[in-house]
C-alpha beads as a LAMMPS data file, in Angstrom:
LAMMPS data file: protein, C-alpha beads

218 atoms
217 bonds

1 atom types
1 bond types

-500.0 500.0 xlo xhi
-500.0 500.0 ylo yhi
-500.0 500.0 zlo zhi

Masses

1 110.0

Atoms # bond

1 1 1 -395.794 113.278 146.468
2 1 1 -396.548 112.640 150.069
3 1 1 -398.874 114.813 151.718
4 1 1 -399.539 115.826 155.522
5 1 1 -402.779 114.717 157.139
6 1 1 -404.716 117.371 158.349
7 1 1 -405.868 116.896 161.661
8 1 1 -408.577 117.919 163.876
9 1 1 -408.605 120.835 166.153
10 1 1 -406.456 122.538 163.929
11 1 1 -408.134 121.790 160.733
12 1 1 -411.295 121.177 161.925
13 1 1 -413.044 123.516 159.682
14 1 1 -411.205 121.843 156.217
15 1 1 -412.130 118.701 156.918
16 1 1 -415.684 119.802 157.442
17 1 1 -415.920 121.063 154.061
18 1 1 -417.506 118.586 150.957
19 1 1 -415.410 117.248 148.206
20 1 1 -416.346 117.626 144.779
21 1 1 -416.380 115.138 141.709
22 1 1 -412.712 114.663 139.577
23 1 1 -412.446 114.966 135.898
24 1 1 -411.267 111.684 135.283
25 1 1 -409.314 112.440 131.886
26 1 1 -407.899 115.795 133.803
27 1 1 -404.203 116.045 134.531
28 1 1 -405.202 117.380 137.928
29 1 1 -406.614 113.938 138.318
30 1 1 -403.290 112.373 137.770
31 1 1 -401.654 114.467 140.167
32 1 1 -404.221 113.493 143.083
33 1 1 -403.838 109.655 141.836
34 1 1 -400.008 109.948 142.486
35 1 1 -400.418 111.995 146.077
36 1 1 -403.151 109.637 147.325
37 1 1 -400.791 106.514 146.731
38 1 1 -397.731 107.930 147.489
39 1 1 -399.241 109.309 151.368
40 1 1 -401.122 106.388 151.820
41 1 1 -397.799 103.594 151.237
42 1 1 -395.961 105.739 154.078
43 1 1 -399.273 106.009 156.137
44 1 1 -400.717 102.862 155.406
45 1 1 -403.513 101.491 157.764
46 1 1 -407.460 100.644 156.128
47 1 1 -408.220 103.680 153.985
48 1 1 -407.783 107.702 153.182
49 1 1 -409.596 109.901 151.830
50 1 1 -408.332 113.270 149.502
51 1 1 -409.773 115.545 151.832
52 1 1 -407.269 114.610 154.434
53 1 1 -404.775 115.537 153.029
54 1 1 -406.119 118.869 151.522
55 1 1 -407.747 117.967 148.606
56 1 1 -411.107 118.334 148.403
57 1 1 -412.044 115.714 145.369
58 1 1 -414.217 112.503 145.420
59 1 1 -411.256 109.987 145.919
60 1 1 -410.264 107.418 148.260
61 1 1 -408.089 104.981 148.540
62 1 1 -408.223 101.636 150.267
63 1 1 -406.297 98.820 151.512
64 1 1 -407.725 95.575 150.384
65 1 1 -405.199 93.104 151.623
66 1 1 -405.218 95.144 155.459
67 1 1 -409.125 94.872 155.280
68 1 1 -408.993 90.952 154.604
69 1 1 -411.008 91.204 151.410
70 1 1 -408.153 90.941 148.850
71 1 1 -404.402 90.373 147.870
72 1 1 -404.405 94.562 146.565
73 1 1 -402.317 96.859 148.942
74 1 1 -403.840 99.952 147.736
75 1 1 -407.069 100.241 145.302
76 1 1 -407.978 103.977 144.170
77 1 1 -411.458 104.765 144.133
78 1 1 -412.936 107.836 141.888
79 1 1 -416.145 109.151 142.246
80 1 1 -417.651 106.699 144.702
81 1 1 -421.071 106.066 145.218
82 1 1 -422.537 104.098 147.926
83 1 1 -425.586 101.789 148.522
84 1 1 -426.062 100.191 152.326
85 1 1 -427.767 97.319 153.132
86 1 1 -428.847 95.278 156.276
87 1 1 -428.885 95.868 160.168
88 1 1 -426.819 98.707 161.933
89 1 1 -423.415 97.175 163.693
90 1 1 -421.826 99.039 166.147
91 1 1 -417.850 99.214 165.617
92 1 1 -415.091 100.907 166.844
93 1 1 -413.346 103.714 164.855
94 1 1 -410.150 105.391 164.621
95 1 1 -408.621 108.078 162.109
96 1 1 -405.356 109.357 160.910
97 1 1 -407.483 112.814 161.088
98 1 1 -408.996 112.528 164.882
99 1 1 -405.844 111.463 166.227
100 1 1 -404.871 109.631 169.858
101 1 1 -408.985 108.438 170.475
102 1 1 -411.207 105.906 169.375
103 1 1 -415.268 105.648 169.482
104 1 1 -417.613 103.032 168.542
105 1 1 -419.870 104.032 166.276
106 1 1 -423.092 102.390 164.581
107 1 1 -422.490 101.346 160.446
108 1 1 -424.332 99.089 158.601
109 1 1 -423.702 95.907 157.639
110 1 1 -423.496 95.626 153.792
111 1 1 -422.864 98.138 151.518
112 1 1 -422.159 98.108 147.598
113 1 1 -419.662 100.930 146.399
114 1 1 -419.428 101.991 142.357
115 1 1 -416.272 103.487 141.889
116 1 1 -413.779 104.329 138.693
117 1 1 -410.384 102.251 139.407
118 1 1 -406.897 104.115 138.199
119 1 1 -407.159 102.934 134.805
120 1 1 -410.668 104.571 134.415
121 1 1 -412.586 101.500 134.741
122 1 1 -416.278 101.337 136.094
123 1 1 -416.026 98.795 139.345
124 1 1 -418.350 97.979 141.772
125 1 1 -417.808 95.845 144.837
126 1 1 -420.054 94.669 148.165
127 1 1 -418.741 94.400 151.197
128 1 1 -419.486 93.492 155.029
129 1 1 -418.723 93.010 158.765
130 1 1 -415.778 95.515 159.405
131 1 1 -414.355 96.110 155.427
132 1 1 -418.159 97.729 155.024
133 1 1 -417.722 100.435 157.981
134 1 1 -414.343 101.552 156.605
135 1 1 -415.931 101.977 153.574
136 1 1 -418.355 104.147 154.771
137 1 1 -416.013 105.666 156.962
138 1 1 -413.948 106.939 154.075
139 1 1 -417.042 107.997 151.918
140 1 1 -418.450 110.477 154.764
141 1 1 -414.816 112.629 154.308
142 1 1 -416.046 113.170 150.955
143 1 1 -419.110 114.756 152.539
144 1 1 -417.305 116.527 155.387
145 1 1 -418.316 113.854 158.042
146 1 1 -415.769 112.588 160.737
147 1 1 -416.747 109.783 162.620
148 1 1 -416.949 111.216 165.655
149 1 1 -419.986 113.097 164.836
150 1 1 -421.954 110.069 164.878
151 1 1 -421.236 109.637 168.907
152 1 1 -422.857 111.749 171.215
153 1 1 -422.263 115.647 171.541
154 1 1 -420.885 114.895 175.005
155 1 1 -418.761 112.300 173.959
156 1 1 -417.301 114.386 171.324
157 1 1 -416.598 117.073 173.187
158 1 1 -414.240 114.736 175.911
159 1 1 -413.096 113.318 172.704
160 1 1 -411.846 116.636 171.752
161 1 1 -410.472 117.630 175.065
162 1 1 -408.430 114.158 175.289
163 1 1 -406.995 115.190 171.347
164 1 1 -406.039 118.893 172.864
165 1 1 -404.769 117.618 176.137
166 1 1 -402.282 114.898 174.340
167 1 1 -401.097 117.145 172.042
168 1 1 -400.446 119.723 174.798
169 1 1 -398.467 117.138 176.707
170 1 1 -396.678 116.661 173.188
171 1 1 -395.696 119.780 172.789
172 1 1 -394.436 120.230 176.511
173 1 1 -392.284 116.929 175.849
174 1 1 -390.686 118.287 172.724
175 1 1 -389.392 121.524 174.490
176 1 1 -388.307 119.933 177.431
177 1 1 -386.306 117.628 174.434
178 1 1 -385.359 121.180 172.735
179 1 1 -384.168 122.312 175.780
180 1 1 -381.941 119.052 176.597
181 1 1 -380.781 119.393 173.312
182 1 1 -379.603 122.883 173.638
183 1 1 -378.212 122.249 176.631
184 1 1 -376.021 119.466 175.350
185 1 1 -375.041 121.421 172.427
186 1 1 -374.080 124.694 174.841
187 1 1 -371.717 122.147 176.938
188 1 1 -369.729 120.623 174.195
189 1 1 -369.382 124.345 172.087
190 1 1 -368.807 126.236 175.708
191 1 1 -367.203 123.313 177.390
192 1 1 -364.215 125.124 178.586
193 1 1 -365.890 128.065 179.949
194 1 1 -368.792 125.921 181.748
195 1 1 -366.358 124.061 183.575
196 1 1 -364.427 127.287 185.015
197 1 1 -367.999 128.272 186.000
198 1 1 -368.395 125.291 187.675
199 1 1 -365.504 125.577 189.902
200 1 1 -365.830 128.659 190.426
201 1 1 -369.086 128.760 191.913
202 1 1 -367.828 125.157 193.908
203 1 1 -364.629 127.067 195.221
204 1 1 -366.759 129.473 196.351
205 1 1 -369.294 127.289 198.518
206 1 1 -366.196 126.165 199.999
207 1 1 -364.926 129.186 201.105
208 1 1 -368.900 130.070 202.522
209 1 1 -368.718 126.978 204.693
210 1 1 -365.412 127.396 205.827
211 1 1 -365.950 130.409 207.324
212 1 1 -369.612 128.976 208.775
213 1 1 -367.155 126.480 210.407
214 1 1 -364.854 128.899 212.010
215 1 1 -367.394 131.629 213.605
216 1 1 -369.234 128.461 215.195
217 1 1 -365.392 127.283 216.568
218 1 1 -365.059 130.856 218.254

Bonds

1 1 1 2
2 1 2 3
3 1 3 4
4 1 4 5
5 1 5 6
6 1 6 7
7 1 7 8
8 1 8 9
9 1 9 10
10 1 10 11
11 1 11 12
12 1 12 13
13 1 13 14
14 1 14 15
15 1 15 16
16 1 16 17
17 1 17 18
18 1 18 19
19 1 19 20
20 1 20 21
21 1 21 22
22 1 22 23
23 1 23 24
24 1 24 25
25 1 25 26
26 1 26 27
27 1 27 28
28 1 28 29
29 1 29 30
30 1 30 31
31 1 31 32
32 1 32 33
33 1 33 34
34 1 34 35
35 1 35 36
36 1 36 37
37 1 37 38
38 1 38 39
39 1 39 40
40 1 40 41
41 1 41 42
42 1 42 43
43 1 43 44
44 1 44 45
45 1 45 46
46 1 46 47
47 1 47 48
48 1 48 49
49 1 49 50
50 1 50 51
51 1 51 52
52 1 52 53
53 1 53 54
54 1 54 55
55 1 55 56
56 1 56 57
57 1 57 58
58 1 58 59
59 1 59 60
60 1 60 61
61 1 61 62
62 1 62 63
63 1 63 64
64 1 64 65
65 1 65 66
66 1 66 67
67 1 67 68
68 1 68 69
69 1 69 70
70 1 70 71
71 1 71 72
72 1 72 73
73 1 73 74
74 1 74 75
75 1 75 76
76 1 76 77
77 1 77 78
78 1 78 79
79 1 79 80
80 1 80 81
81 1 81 82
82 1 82 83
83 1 83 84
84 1 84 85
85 1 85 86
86 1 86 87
87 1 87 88
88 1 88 89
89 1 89 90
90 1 90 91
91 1 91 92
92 1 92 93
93 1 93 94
94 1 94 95
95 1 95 96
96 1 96 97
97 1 97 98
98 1 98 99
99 1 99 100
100 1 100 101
101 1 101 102
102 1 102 103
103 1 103 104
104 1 104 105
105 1 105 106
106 1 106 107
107 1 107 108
108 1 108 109
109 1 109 110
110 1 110 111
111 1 111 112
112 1 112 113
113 1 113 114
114 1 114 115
115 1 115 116
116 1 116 117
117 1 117 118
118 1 118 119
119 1 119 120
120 1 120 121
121 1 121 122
122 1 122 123
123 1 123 124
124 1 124 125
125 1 125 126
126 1 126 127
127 1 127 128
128 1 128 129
129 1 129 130
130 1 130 131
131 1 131 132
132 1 132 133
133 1 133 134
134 1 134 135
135 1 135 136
136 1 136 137
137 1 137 138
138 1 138 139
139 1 139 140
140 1 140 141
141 1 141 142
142 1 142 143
143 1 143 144
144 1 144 145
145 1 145 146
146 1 146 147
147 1 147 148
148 1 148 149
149 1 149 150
150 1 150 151
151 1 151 152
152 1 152 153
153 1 153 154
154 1 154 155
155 1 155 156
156 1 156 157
157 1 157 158
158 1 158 159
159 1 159 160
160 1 160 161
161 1 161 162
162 1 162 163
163 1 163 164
164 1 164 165
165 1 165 166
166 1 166 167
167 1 167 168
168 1 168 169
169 1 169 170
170 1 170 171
171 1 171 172
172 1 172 173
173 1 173 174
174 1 174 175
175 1 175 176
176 1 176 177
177 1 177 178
178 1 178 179
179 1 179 180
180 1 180 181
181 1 181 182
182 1 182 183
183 1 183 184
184 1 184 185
185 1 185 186
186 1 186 187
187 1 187 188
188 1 188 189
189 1 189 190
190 1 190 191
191 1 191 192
192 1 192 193
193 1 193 194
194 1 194 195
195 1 195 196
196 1 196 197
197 1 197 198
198 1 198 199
199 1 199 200
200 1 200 201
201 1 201 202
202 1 202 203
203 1 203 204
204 1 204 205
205 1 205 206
206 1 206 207
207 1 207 208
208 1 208 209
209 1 209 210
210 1 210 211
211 1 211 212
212 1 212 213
213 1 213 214
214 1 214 215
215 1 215 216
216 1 216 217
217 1 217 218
């Protein structure tokens, strides 16, 4: 089933929270399995984690064949574990949770995840460059950790205000599109009595500047 993101402000505080480990053999399990595929093929993009979508279990999911490191379009990931390796990169980051902003932010290079696949296998596989900071993107929404609380506390905060200030302007857009809408509806069910209206109010203007014309005659 596909699931809503959850989204920062308004679910700030969820997505703060830390996941805990699945029961692999559990039917609960199965249920995540099928809501963590089924978002991410209408989502898609790099990679999602349960917690974004309200469930707060060690799972993510990534997209191999979007990350350039495989032919897989979505590999399901169980009770990571991570090991990094190598110098700190600095690359930019975006999120289906911290929506309309970007940041760069400083990963490491290499990293090694351990992981049980959907047909309870153990896997392990290393990574690098740009495929290695998704990675550990994903894994800090297991722990509560958005990306954008590796930048700067000033930064974050204009971060934030850009988020609140789009979706303001989002929400303004969307009545004024309500309100069109409305409108068009009101004409079409009311046309008749809009139109008398209409001329009504026109016949009357009329008559006003008539008579303007005549006092300035006299």
């Amino acid at each position: 089933m596909y699931r809503q993101v959850l989204k920062v402000p308004e679910n700030l505080s969820k997505l703060r929270q830390k996941s805990s480990p699945v029961d692999i053999d559990s039917a609960e399990t199965s249920h995540i399995i099928t809501d963590m595929f089924d978002t991410f093929r209408v989502l898609e993009g790099y990679g999602l984690a349960a917690p974004q979508i309200g469930i707060q279990k060690r799972v993510i999911v990534i997209s191999p064949r979007a990350l350039g490191v495989g032919e897989e379009e979505a590999l399901l990931m169980l009770n990571p574990t991570l090991e990094t390796s190598g110098e700190q990169q600095r690359v930019v980051e975006a999120c289906f949770s911290v929506p309309y902003v970007h940041a760069y932010v400083n990963r490491f290079e290499q990293c090694t995840v351990s992981f049980i696949d959907d047909k309870g296998e153990d896997r392990s596989l290393d990574f690098s460059g740009f495929p290695a900071a998704c990675i550990q993107h994903e894994l800090d929404h297991l722990d509560g950790v958005l990306y954008i609380d590796k930048v700067s506390r000033l930064q974050r905060s204009l971060l934030l205000k850009k988020i609140h200030k789009v979706i303001k302007k989002k929400e303004k857009e969307e009545k004024e599109r309500m309100k069109e809408f409305m409108e068009d509806h009101m004409s079409l069910q009311y046309g008749d009595g809009t139109e008398k209206t209409k001329t009504t109010y026109s016949k009357k203007r009329k008559a006003k500047a008539r008579r303007k014309r005549k006092r300035s005659r006299s």
